[in-house]
C-alpha positions, 0 to 999 in steps of 0.5 A: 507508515501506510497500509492498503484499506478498502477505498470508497468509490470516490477514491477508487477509479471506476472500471472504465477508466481502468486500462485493458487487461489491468486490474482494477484497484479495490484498495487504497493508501491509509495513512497510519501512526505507529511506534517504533521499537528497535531499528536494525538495518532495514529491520523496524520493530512495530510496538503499537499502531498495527493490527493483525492482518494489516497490509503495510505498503513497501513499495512506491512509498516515495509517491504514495498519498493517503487515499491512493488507489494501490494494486497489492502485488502477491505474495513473493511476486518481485515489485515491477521494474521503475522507469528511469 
């Protein structure tokens, strides 16, 4: 599982490299060992490994890396569109 975190400048892109109009990322992809309890559907029951607050990433985790630099969408904001 991963969860968004605070990246450090190494891991983030600097501002400059960030395309016009585009946010600038301040989180990344920390990979996170969890326990599972029951699965239904798409349903998974967390038993340990998350903290209250975490961020889990659901999007784009097919690609994701641990250390990625994210754009966290807002709450209730539909995921953009993939390409083909």
């Amino acid at each position: 599982m991963y969860v968004a975190d605070a990246g450090t400048p190494e891991e983030l892109p600097p501002p400059e490299a960030t395309p016009d109009g585009m946010p600038v990322p301040d989180q990344v992809a920390r990979q996170q060992a969890v326990t599972l309890g029951d699965i239904q559907g798409n349903d998974y029951e967390v038993l340990e490994g998350l903290d209250p607050g975490d961020v889990v990433v659901v999007s784009g985790i097919l690609n994701l890396q641990n250390g990625m630099p994210l754009l966290p969408q807002g709450e209730g904001e539909p995921p953009e569109a993939e390409d083909p």
